[in-house]
N, C-alpha and C positions, 0 to 999 in steps of 0.2 A: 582230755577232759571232754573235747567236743564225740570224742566217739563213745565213751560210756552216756552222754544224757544222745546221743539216739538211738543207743542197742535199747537204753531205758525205754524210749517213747514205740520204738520198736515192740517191745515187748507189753507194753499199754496196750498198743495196737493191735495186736496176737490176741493179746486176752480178750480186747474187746470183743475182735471178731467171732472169737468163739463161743463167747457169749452169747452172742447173736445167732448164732445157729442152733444153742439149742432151743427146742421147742414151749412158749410160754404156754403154762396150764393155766388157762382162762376159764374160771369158776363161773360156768353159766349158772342161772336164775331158772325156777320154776316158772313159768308164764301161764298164768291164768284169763282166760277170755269168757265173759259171761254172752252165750249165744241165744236164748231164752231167757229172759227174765222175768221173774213172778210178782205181780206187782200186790197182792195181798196174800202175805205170806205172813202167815202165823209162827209158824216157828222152824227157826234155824238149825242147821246141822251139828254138834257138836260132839267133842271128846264124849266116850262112852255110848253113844245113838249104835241104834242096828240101823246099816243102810242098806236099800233095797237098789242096786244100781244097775243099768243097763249099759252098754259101753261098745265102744270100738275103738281097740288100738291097731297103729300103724306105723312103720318105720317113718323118718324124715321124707325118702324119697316115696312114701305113698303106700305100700308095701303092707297088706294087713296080717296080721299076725294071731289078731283074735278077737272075736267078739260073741258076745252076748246073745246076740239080738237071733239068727238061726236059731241057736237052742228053746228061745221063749221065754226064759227062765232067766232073771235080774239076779247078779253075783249079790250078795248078802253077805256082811261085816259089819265086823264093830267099828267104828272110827277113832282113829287115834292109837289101836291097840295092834300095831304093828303086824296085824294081818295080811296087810297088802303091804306091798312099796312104798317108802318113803312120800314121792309126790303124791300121791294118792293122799296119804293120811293129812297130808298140807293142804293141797289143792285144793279138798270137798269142805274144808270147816268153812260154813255161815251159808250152804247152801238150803233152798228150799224146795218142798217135793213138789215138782213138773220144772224146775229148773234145769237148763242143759250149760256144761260150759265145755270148753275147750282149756285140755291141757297140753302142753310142751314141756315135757318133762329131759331135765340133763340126767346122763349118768350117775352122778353121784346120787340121783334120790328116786335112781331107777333101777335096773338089773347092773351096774359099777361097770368095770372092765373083765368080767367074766362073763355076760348075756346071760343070756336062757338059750343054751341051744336045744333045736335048728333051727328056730326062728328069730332069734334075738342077740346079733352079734354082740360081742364086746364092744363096750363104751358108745352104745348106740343112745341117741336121744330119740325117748317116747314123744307119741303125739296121741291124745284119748280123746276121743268124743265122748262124754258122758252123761247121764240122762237119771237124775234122783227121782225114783220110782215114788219110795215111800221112806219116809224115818221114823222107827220107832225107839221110843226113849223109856228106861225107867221110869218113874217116877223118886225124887229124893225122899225117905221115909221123914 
């Protein structure tokens, strides 16, 4: 009796441990940092707006990958309409134009576990500087 309840606690033990080895997927969060703040701001960014946006992204370790700002010319999208990446489409709603923010973007609402290669390995977390040039909106008829 006493040796089947310790193969048992034995076997608890086993389990646990290799439980514990495998690796927990810790569901990071988008992280938004407002670096510029517009303090009379008419109107906010939202689903459907054309943004006019200037940018620089960079790996965690600092590493840049690509930006805007050399060419002159602010990346332009609609928001929310799945043009750009995930964070992106998150990160920009309720900003105003000359507002800059800081994003930290995870994998999942960035380039996943397949990157963008050759600059953007698998399950890399973004980092963008970004800078709302201009928003322009429909109007609702």
């Amino acid at each position: 009796m006493r040796v089947a309840h310790s193969s048992g606690t034995l076997l608890l033990l086993l389990a646990t441990l290799v439980n514990a080895e495998e690796p927990k997927r810790e569901q990071k969060k988008l992280q938004i940092g407002i670096k510029k703040r517009i303090e009379d701001c008419s109107i906010k960014s939202r689903r459907g707006d054309l943004l006019h946006m200037h940018y620089t992204g960079t790996l965690e370790d600092g590493t840049e990958f690509d930006s805007s700002i050399p060419r002159g010319q602010p990346l332009t999208f609609t928001l929310g309409s799945g043009q750009v990446i995930k964070g992106w489409d998150q990160g920009l709603i309720g900003m105003c134009e000359g507002e800059k923010r800081k994003l930290v973007i995870p994998p999942d609402l960035g380039y996943g576990s397949s990157g963008a290669p050759p600059k953007i390995p698998g399950g890399a977390t973004l980092v963008f500087e970004v800078d709302l040039v201009k928003i322009e909106r429909k109007e609702e008829l």
